[in-house]
N, C-alpha and C positions, 0 to 999 in steps of 0.2 A: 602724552596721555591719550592724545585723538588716534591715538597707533594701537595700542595697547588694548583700547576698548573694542577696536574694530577687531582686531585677531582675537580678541575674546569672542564676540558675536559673532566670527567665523565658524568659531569652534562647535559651539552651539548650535548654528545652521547644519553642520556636517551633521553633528549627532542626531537632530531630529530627523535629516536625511534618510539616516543609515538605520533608524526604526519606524520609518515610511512603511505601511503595506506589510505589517505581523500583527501576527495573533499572539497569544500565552497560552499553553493549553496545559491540562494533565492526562496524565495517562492512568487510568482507571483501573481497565481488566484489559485483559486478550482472550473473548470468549463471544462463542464458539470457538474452541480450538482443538489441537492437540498438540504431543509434544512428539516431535521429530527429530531425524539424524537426519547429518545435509554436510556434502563434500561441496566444494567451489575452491576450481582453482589447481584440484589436483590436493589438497588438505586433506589432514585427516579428519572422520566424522567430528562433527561438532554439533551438541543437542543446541536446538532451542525451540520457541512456543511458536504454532502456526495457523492462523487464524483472524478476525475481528481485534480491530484495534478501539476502545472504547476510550474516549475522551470528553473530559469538560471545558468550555472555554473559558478563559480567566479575564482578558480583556483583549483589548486589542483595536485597529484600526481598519480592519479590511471585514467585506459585509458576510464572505463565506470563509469557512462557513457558516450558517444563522447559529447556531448554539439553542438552547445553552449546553447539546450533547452535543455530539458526532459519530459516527464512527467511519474507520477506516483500513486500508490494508495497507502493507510497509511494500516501498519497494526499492528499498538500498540496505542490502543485508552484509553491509561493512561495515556499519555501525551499529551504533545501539540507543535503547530507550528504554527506562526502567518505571514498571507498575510504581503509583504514588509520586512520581516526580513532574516537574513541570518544564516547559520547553516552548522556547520562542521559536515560532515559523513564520518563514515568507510564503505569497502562494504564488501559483505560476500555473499555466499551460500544464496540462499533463507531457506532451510531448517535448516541454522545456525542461524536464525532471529525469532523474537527476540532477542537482547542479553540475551544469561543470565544474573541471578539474577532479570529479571523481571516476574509476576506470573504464565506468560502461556509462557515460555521460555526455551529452543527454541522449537521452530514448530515441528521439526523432519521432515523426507523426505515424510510421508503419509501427512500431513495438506501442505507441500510445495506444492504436486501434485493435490491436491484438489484445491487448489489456480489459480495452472496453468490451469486446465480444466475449471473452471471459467472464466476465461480471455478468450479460445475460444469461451465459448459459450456468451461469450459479445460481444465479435466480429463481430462475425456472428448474432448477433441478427438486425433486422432491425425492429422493433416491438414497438409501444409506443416511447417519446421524447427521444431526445439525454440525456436530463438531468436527467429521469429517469431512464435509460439504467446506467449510468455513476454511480449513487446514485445505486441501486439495486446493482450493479458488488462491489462496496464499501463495501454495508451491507452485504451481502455475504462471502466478506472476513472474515468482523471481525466474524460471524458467525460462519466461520470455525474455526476460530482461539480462540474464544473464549466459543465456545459453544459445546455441541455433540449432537442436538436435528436438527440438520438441519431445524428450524422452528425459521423464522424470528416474526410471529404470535400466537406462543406457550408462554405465562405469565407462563408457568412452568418453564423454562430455565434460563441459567444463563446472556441471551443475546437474546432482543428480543424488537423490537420498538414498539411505542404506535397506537395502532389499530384505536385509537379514535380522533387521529388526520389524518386527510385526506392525507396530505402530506404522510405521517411514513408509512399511512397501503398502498399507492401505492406502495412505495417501499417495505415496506415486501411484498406481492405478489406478486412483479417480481421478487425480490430476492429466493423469493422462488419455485417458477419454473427453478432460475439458477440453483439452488442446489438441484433441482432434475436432470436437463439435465444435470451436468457436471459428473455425474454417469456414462456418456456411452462419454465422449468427447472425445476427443486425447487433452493432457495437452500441455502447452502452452511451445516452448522451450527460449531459451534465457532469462531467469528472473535472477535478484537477485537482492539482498536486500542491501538498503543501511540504516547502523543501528549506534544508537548513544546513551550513557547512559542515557542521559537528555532530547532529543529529539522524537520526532514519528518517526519510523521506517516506512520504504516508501518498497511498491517492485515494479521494475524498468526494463524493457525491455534493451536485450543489443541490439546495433545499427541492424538495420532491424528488426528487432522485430513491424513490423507496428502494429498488432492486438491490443496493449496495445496501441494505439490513434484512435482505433475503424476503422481502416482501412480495415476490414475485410470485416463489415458490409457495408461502402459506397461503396466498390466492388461491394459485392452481389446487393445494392439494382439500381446502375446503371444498371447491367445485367440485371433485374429483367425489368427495364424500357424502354432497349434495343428493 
């Protein structure tokens, strides 16, 4: 019986283990966005939404993010995540993100820091709609993460959206002015990832971290009107 009860309390220990350090979150909207075509891989075009990932936290054990919103940008675009649905994450290091065992995993600290200088220069951008700012900063990411041609418009690449759709090639061209400007940026501090085996891995401002809800930019551009 003394056998019995312990491999039960094992069991138990393992489980709470293995929901150490997650959140619950939903997924809301994805906005600012737009909707774009995107080859990876050599594939053919595949639409999807590109921009702000909007969430509420549901509970959880770990302190970031503070909740009770968030928002975020995706950055493993082999999965997926569906508006209205709910989903357990671990967090981690931005530069631990992806998990491993997925194909471009992990990032390492150089594509972490490239990520972050991305996000200021989205920030501060006040330039063209909110939605293509949002979309562009999006396409960007996975560029870095998925590509080394820094060229959202280069059909040589392994990651690179369709030119010939009007929506795709506005956002490659401003994506790709991001990812020349974030060359000379100061990287964005307070990030990290919150990553899941099954799910899209998101990177997440920790609290005051405004610049990742484009607060940089409404700054600048009230000064501007001042």
């Amino acid at each position: 019986m003394q056998t019995v009860r312990i491999a039960v309390l094992s069991v138990i220990a393992a489980a709470a283990t293995a929901n150490a350090g997650m959140i619950n979150a939903t997924l809301n909207s994805i906005s600012p966005s737009t909707n774009i075509r995107y080859s990876l891989s050599g594939s053919d075009y595949t639409g999807t939404t590109a921009g702000v990932f909007n969430w509420t936290r549901n509970s959880g054990d770990i302190p970031n993010p503070a909740g009770p919103t968030f928002s975020a940008f995706c950055i493993e675009l082999t999965q997926n995540v569906s508006v209205n649905s709910s989903y357990n994450y671990n967090d981690t290091p931005l530069a631990g993100a992806p998990l491993p065992g997925g194909p471009y995993s992990p990032m390492g600290a150089a594509l972490a820091a490239q990520i972050a200088r991305i996000l200021t220069v989205w920030a501060n951008d006040v330039t063209g709609s909110a939605n293509l700012r949002a979309a562009a900063a999006q396409a960007a990411i996975w560029e870095t993460i998925f590509d080394t041609d820094n060229s959202l418009t280069d059909d040589a690449g392994n990651f690179f959206l369709d030119t010939n759709h009007t929506a795709s090639n506005n956002v490659a061209i401003k994506a790709n002015a991001y990812l020349v400007a974030q060359a000379s940026a100061a990287p964005r501090t307070g990030l990290f990832a919150l990553t899941s085996l099954t799910q899209q891995d998101m990177v997440v401002p920790a609290p005051g971290a405004l610049a990742l809800l484009g607060m940089g930019g409404l700054v600048a551009a009230r000064r501007r009107r001042a």
